[in-house]
N, C-alpha and C positions, 0 to 999 in steps of 0.2 A: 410631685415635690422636686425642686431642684436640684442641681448638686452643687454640693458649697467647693468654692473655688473657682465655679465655672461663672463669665458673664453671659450676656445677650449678646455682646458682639461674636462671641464663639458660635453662638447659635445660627448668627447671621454671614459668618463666613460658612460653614457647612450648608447653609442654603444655598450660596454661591455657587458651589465646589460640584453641588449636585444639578443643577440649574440645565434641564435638555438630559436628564438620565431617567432611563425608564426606573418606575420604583413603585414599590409596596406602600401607602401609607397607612397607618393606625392612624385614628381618630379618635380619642376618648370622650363619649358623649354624655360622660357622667352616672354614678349609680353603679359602675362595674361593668358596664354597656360600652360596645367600641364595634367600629365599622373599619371594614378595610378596603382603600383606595386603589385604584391601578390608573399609572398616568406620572405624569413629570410635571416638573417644574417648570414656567412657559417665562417666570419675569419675577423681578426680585423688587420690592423699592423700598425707601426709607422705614417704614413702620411694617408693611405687610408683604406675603410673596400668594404669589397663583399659581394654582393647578391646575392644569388639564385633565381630565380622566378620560378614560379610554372610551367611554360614551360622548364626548363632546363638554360636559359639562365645565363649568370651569368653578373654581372654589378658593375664598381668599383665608388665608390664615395668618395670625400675627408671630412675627420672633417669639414671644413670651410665652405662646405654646409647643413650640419646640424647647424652648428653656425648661420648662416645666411639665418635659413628657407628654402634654394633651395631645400632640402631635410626634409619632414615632416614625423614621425613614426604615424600613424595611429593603432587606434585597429579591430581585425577583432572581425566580430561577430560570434558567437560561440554559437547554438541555445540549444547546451547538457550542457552546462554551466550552475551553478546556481548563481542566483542573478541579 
């Protein structure tokens, strides 16, 4: 479900913003079923953006499922990190 107030274009600047950042993603694959991604964001464009994942693979998804949570950006953990 969405969240009222928010549009796609919000969806699509946070694409942006993450765009060459390593990240977690959730996938919801329907039925209460969900995969999770490791890999970045390689290229943004008008309707869809790409993924890399960390095998090679590459994977397109649209703004609308990040609008509508089918698609969640997760943080990785990072144990050289401070804080």
């Amino acid at each position: 479900m969405r969240e009222a107030g928010k549009d796609i274009g919000e969806a699509k600047a946070r694409v942006k913003r993450l765009t060459g950042i390593p990240l977690v993603i959730r996938v919801s694959e329907g039925r209460g079923r969900s995969t999770l991604i490791k890999g970045s964001i390689v290229a943004a464009f008008p309707a869809v953006f790409t993924v890399r994942t960390e095998g090679g693979e590459i994977r397109t998804f649209s703004y609308a499922d990040v609008h509508t949570h089918g698609v969640m950006f997760l943080r990785t953990y990072d144990p050289d990190a401070e804080g």
